[in-house]
Each structure stands twice: as C-alpha cells, then as structure tokens.
N, C-alpha and C positions, 0 to 999 in steps of 0.2 A: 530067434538068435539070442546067444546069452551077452549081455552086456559084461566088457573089460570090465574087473576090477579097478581097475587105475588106465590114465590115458595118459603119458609122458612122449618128451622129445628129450631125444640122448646126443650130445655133444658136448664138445669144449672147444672154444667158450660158445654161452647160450644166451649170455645177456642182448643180444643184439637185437637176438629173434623174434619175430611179430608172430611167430606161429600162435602162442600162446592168446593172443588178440581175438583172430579170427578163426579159428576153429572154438575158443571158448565163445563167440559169438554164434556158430553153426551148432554148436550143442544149447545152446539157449533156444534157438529157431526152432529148434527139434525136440524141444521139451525133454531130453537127455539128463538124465540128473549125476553128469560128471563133470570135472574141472580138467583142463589140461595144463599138465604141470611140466615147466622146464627143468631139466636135472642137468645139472655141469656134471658131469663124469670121466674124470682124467683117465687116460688109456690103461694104466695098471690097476684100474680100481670097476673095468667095465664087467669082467669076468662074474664077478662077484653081486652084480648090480643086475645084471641078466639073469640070474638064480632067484634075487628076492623079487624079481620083475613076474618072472615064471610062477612064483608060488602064490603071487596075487593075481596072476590071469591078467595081465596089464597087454596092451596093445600101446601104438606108441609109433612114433615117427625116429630119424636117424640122421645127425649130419654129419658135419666134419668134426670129428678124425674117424669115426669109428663105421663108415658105412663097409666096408672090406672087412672088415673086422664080424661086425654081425651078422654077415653073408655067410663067412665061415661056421658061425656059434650055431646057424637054424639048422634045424633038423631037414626042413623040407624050405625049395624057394620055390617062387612061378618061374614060369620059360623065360618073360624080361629079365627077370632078378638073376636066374643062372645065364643069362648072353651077358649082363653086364657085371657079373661076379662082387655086386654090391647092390645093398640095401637100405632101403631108405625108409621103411616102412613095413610092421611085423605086427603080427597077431599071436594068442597060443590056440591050437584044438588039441584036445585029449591029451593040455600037458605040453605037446612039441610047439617049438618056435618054428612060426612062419612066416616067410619074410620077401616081399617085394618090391620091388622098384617103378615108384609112379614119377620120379626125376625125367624117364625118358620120353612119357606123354608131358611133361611140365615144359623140356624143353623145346618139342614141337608147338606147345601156345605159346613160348616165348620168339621163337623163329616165326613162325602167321603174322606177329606183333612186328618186329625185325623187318623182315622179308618181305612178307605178304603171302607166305605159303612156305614150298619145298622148292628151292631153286634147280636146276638141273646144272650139273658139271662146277659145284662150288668149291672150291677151296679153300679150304678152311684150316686155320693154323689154331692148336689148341695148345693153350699155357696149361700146365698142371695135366695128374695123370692118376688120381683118384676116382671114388666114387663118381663126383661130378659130373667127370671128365667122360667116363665109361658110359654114362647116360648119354653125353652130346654123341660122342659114336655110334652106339647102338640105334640113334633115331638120324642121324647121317645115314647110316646105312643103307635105310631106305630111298634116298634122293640119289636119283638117276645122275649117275658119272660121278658122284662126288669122290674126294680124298680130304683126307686127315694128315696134316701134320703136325707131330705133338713137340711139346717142350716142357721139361721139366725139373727141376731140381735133381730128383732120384733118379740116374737113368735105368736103373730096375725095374722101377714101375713104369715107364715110359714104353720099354722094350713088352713088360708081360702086358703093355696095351694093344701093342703092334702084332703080339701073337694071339690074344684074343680075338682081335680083327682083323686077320690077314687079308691082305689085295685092300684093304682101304685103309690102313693105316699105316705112318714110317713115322721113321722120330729124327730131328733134329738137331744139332749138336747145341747151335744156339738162339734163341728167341728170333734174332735179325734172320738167322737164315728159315724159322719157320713162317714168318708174316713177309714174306719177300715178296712175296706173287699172291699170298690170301687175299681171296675176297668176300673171307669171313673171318671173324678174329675174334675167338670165347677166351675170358679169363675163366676155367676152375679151379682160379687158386685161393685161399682167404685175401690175398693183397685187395683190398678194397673196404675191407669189414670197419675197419678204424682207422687213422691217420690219412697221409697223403699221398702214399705210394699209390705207385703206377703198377700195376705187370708189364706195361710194353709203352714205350717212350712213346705217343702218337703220330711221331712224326714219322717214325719209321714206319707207318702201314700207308696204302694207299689210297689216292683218294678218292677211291671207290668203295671201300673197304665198308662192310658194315660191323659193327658192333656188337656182341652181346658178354655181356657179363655176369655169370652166377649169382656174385654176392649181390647185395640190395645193401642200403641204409637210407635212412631218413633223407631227403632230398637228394637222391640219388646218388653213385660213387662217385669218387672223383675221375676215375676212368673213362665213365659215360660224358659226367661235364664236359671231361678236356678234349674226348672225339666229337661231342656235339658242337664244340666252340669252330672247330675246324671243318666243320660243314658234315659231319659221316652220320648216315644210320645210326642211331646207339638206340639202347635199351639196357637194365639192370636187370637183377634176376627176379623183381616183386611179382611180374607175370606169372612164371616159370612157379615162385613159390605157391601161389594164387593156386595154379591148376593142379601141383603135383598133392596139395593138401585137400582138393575137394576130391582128387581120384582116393587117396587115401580114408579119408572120409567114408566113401561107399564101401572100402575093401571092410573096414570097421563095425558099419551098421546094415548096408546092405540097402542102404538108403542114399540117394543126390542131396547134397547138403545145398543150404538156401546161401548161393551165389552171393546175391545181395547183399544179404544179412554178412555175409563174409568181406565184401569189400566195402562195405558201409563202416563197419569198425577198424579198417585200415587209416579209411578218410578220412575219421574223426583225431 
C-alpha cells in the first residue's frame, strides 16, 4: 500500500478537535512517518482545497460543515458512505476521491457505551440533520422497531433525511414535539462544541430518556452534565470519535491502529 502524501481533517472550526492527538499518536505506534494536520476550511474555499488535497495523494478525515459536501466531490463512495450521502473519511486511488463513512460504526460504539448494545423499538429524537445526523440513522436502522424523529434548523435537510430513510424516519415541526415520547435523544448539531447552550432544555425529555451527543469537549458538554445532573444516561461523542477514527485508520493503512496508544494520548 502506497502511503498518503499528507494526512489532514477538513472542517470548520477545527480547533476543538483531538483528532489530531490521537491519530498522531497511532502513527507514532506504527512507525508511520506522517503528521496529521487540522485544516480550517471555510465552505467556499473547500473546492479548491480538495484539488491541491488530490495533487498530493492526501487521505484525510471530514466534519462539520463539509461531510455532504465531500460526499458530493468523490468520484466513488462505499455502500455506508452512498446510504448515508456523507463523508467522513476519503482516500485518493489512481487520482479519484474515495470517500467513506466510519461515523456510523462510531455511532454504534457510542450506543454499547449509552445503552449497552442496540435497544429494540427505541425512539429516538434527533436535533440536527447533517452528516452527523445521517450516520445516527443509517446505524438505527438496523435496531429492531426503531424510529427517528428529526429536528432541525433547515427543514430541507430534515425532509431529504426522511426521504433517504423512508418508514424510519419523520421530521418534526419543533424540538418539544420531537423528544415528547424519545427514549433516545442525539444532538448532531455543533451546539455543545463552545459556550453554554443547550440543543434541548433537559427538562423537556424524559426521565427515562438516554442521552448521546456528537460533540465532545474537554470535561464533557454541558448537555451531558445537565442530563447527567438529572439522573439520565448521557454520554458525549469522545467514544463515537475514538471508534469512527481507528475504523478510518485501517481504511488508510490497511492496518488496526494501537487502541491504547490512542486513548492513552487523550488521557494525558
């Protein structure tokens, strides 16, 4: 296998992200002689950044804003990547962008962690209706009776979620009416990444309800505190990132990246 010229993560913002941590810890593990570099890349400027990405054979990870976006750009995606019509994770061969999605095995480590597995007949109300979002669906889909209901800012995007997923997904008009009866409740939205918002007031879910939230930061969001304060399930997305980065990983080298070595440079 021919090693990437360059190893990058494309979003904006990217200062947040620990990708750079622990995957540059799994290429030390691995005797790998590349660094992985975080690129801010605002949306009118990704076009462009994908060309000089291609001309250096770069492989590379994907977040928010741009995983819908580079889905589009790849020449060829896997079966995940074309069910969830985003990208979280691209390589080039002979030149083409290849582009997959390892978000929707990240999300089922983060649900085993959550849950304890795949619940049967769960209900699950989903904020936001991105990349993310499309990943929490795609691996719902496999849990026996589930449903999706989405919320989100755009209802374009909420609607071409509901048609990606038909019979498992509906959208609703407003947050309260999607966490009414959830007894699952994902934020994929950035609300969590900085400050003190909320995506969904806690008190409006119930109290059965478990938790999971995409974003991560440093001693967890404030979303997970405020459900964990109130007795609920919670979890952040550090799991989710953990797992969807070592699958990415293999798609890269063709190698399991040293676990360990990856969450040992989280810890520190």
């Amino acid at each position: 296998m021919i090693l990437p010229g360059r190893l990058v993560l494309l979003g904006h913002p990217v200062r947040h992200s620990l990708s750079p941590l622990f995957q540059g810890a799994a290429l030390r593990a691995a005797g790998i002689p590349l660094a992985y570099e975080a690129l801010d890349v605002l949306p009118e400027d990704l076009s462009g950044m994908l060309d000089r990405l291609r001309g250096a054979n770069a492989a590379g990870n994907v977040t928010v804003p741009h995983k819908l976006a580079v889905a589009s750009a790849c020449r060829r995606r896997t079966a995940v990547a074309e069910r969830t019509g985003a990208v979280n994770t691209f390589w080039h061969e002979g030149g083409d962008l290849v582009g997959d999605n390892t978000d929707v095995a990240g999300f089922r480590a983060l649900a085993r962690l959550v849950l304890g597995g795949e619940p049967s007949g769960a209900r699950i109300a989903l904020v936001g209706a991105g990349g993310g979002a499309a990943a929490v669906c795609a691996a719902a889909a496999g849990w026996a009776g589930a449903t999706v209901v989405v919320c989100a800012r755009g209802r374009a995007r909420a609607d071409a979620l509901a048609a990606r997923f038909p019979g498992l997904v509906t959208v609703a008009s407003t947050v309260e009416e999607a966490v009414r009866d959830a007894t699952v409740v994902v934020n994929a939205t950035p609300v969590g990444l900085a400050g003190e918002a909320l995506p969904v007031p806690v008190e409006q879910l119930r109290g059965d309800a478990a938790v999971m939230d995409l974003a991560y930061r440093a001693g967890e969001t404030p979303w997970v505190r405020a459900a964990r304060a109130r007795g609920l399930r919670a979890a952040d997305g550090l799991e989710m990132l953990i797992a969807q980065g070592a699958d990415a990983f293999e798609r890269w080298f063709g190698r399991t990246p040293d676990l360990g070595a990856m969450r040992a440079a989280l810890a520190a």
